[in-house]
C-alpha positions as CSV (number, residue, x, y, z in Angstrom):
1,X,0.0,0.0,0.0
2,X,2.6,2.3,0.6
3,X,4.1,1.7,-2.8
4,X,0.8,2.9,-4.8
5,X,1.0,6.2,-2.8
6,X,4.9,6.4,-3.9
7,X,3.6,5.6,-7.5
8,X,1.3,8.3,-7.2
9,X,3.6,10.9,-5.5
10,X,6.0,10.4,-8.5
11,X,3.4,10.3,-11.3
12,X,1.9,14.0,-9.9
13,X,5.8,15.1,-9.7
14,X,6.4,14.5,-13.5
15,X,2.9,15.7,-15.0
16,X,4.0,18.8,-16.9
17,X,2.7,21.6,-15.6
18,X,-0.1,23.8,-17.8
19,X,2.0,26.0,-19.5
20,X,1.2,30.0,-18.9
21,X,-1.4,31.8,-21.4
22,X,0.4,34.4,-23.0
23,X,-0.8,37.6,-22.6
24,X,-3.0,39.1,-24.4
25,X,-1.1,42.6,-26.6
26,X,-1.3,45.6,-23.7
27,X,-3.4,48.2,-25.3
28,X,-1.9,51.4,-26.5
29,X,-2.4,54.5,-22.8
30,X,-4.3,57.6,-24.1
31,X,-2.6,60.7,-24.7
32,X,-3.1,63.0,-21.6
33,X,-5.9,65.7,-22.1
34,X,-5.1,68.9,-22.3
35,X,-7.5,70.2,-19.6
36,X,-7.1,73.1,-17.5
37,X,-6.5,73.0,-13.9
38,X,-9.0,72.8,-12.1
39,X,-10.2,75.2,-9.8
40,X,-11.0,75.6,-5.9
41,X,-14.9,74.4,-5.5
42,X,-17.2,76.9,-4.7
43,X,-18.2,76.7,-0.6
44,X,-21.2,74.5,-0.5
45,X,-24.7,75.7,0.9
46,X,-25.5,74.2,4.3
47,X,-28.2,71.7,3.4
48,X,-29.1,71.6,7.4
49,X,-32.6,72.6,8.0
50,X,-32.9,76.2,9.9
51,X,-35.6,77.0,12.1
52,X,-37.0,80.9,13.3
53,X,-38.7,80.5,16.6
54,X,-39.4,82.1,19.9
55,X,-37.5,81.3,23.1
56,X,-40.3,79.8,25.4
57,X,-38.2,78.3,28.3
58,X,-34.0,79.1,29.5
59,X,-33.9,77.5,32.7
60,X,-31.0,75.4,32.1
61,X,-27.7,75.7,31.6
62,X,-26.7,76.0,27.9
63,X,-30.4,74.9,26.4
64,X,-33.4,77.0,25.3
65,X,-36.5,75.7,24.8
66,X,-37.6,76.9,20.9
67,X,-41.4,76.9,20.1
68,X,-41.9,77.0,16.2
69,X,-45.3,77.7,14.3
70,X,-46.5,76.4,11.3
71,X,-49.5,77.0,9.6
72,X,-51.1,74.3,7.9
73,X,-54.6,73.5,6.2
74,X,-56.6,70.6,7.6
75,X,-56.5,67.9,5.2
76,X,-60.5,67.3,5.4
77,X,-61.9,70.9,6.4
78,X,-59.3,72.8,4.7
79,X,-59.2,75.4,7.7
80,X,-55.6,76.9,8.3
81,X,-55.0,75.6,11.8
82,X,-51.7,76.8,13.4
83,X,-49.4,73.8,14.7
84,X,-46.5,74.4,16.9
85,X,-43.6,72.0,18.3
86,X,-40.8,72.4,20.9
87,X,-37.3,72.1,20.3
88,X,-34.0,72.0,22.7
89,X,-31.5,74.2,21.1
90,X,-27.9,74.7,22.2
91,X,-27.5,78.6,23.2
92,X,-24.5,79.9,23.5
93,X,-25.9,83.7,22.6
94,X,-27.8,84.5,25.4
95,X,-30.9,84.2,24.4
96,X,-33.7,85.3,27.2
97,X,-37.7,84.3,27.3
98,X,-39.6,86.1,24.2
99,X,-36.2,86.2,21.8
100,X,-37.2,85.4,18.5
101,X,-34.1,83.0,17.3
102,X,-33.2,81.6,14.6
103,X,-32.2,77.5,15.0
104,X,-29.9,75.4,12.9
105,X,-29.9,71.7,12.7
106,X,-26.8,69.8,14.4
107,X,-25.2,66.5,15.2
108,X,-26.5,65.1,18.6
109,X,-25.3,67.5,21.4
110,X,-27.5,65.5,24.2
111,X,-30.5,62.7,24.4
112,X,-32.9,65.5,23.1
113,X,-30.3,68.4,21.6
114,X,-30.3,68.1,18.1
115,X,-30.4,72.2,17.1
116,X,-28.3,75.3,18.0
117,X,-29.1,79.0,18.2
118,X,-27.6,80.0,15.5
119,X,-28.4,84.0,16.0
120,X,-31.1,86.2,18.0
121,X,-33.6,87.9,15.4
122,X,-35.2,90.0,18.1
123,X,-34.6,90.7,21.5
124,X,-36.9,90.9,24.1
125,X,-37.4,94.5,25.5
Protein backbone atom coordinates (compact mmCIF):
# COMPACT_ATOMS: atom_id res chain seq x y z
CA UNK A 1 0.00 0.00 0.00
CA UNK A 2 2.57 2.32 0.57
CA UNK A 3 4.09 1.71 -2.77
CA UNK A 4 0.78 2.89 -4.76
CA UNK A 5 1.04 6.15 -2.76
CA UNK A 6 4.87 6.41 -3.93
CA UNK A 7 3.62 5.62 -7.46
CA UNK A 8 1.27 8.33 -7.17
CA UNK A 9 3.61 10.87 -5.46
CA UNK A 10 6.01 10.44 -8.46
CA UNK A 11 3.40 10.26 -11.26
CA UNK A 12 1.88 14.00 -9.88
CA UNK A 13 5.80 15.13 -9.70
CA UNK A 14 6.44 14.46 -13.46
CA UNK A 15 2.94 15.75 -15.01
CA UNK A 16 4.03 18.82 -16.95
CA UNK A 17 2.69 21.58 -15.60
CA UNK A 18 -0.12 23.78 -17.81
CA UNK A 19 2.01 25.97 -19.50
CA UNK A 20 1.19 30.01 -18.90
CA UNK A 21 -1.42 31.83 -21.42
CA UNK A 22 0.35 34.37 -23.04
CA UNK A 23 -0.78 37.63 -22.58
CA UNK A 24 -3.04 39.08 -24.41
CA UNK A 25 -1.11 42.56 -26.56
CA UNK A 26 -1.35 45.56 -23.67
CA UNK A 27 -3.39 48.21 -25.35
CA UNK A 28 -1.88 51.44 -26.51
CA UNK A 29 -2.42 54.52 -22.80
CA UNK A 30 -4.34 57.60 -24.12
CA UNK A 31 -2.65 60.67 -24.65
CA UNK A 32 -3.13 62.99 -21.60
CA UNK A 33 -5.89 65.74 -22.10
CA UNK A 34 -5.07 68.93 -22.30
CA UNK A 35 -7.53 70.16 -19.63
CA UNK A 36 -7.15 73.08 -17.53
CA UNK A 37 -6.46 73.00 -13.90
CA UNK A 38 -8.97 72.83 -12.12
CA UNK A 39 -10.24 75.22 -9.82
CA UNK A 40 -10.99 75.55 -5.93
CA UNK A 41 -14.94 74.42 -5.53
CA UNK A 42 -17.22 76.94 -4.69
CA UNK A 43 -18.22 76.70 -0.59
CA UNK A 44 -21.20 74.46 -0.51
CA UNK A 45 -24.67 75.66 0.88
CA UNK A 46 -25.54 74.15 4.27
CA UNK A 47 -28.24 71.65 3.40
CA UNK A 48 -29.15 71.57 7.43
CA UNK A 49 -32.62 72.58 8.01
CA UNK A 50 -32.86 76.16 9.85
CA UNK A 51 -35.63 77.02 12.09
CA UNK A 52 -37.01 80.86 13.34
CA UNK A 53 -38.71 80.48 16.57
CA UNK A 54 -39.44 82.07 19.85
CA UNK A 55 -37.47 81.28 23.12
CA UNK A 56 -40.27 79.80 25.44
CA UNK A 57 -38.20 78.33 28.29
CA UNK A 58 -33.96 79.08 29.52
CA UNK A 59 -33.87 77.54 32.72
CA UNK A 60 -31.00 75.43 32.06
CA UNK A 61 -27.65 75.70 31.64
CA UNK A 62 -26.74 76.05 27.85
CA UNK A 63 -30.43 74.90 26.43
CA UNK A 64 -33.38 77.01 25.35
CA UNK A 65 -36.51 75.74 24.75
CA UNK A 66 -37.56 76.92 20.88
CA UNK A 67 -41.41 76.87 20.06
CA UNK A 68 -41.89 77.01 16.20
CA UNK A 69 -45.30 77.66 14.35
CA UNK A 70 -46.46 76.39 11.31
CA UNK A 71 -49.54 76.95 9.62
CA UNK A 72 -51.09 74.29 7.88
CA UNK A 73 -54.63 73.46 6.17
CA UNK A 74 -56.62 70.63 7.62
CA UNK A 75 -56.51 67.86 5.23
CA UNK A 76 -60.52 67.34 5.45
CA UNK A 77 -61.91 70.93 6.42
CA UNK A 78 -59.28 72.80 4.68
CA UNK A 79 -59.18 75.44 7.70
CA UNK A 80 -55.59 76.88 8.30
CA UNK A 81 -54.98 75.56 11.80
CA UNK A 82 -51.68 76.80 13.36
CA UNK A 83 -49.40 73.82 14.73
CA UNK A 84 -46.47 74.39 16.86
CA UNK A 85 -43.64 72.02 18.25
CA UNK A 86 -40.81 72.36 20.90
CA UNK A 87 -37.27 72.07 20.26
CA UNK A 88 -34.02 71.96 22.72
CA UNK A 89 -31.46 74.20 21.06
CA UNK A 90 -27.87 74.71 22.21
CA UNK A 91 -27.46 78.61 23.22
CA UNK A 92 -24.50 79.88 23.54
CA UNK A 93 -25.88 83.72 22.64
CA UNK A 94 -27.85 84.47 25.38
CA UNK A 95 -30.91 84.25 24.38
CA UNK A 96 -33.67 85.27 27.23
CA UNK A 97 -37.70 84.32 27.32
CA UNK A 98 -39.55 86.11 24.17
CA UNK A 99 -36.16 86.21 21.84
CA UNK A 100 -37.24 85.36 18.53
CA UNK A 101 -34.05 82.99 17.29
CA UNK A 102 -33.16 81.63 14.61
CA UNK A 103 -32.22 77.52 15.02
CA UNK A 104 -29.90 75.41 12.92
CA UNK A 105 -29.93 71.66 12.68
CA UNK A 106 -26.77 69.77 14.35
CA UNK A 107 -25.23 66.48 15.20
CA UNK A 108 -26.47 65.08 18.61
CA UNK A 109 -25.32 67.47 21.44
CA UNK A 110 -27.51 65.54 24.16
CA UNK A 111 -30.51 62.68 24.35
CA UNK A 112 -32.90 65.46 23.08
CA UNK A 113 -30.34 68.37 21.60
CA UNK A 114 -30.34 68.09 18.07
CA UNK A 115 -30.44 72.21 17.14
CA UNK A 116 -28.30 75.34 18.00
CA UNK A 117 -29.09 78.96 18.15
CA UNK A 118 -27.63 80.04 15.50
CA UNK A 119 -28.42 83.99 15.97
CA UNK A 120 -31.10 86.20 18.01
CA UNK A 121 -33.65 87.85 15.36
CA UNK A 122 -35.18 90.05 18.05
CA UNK A 123 -34.60 90.68 21.48
CA UNK A 124 -36.94 90.95 24.15
CA UNK A 125 -37.39 94.47 25.51
Amino acid sequence: MAETTKAKKETAEEKPKAAAKPKAAAKPKAAKSTRPAKEAPAPRESTRKTREGLVVSNKMEKTVVVEIERRTQHPLYGKVVIRSTKFKAHDLEGCSVGDRVEIMETRPISRDKRWRVTRILEKVK
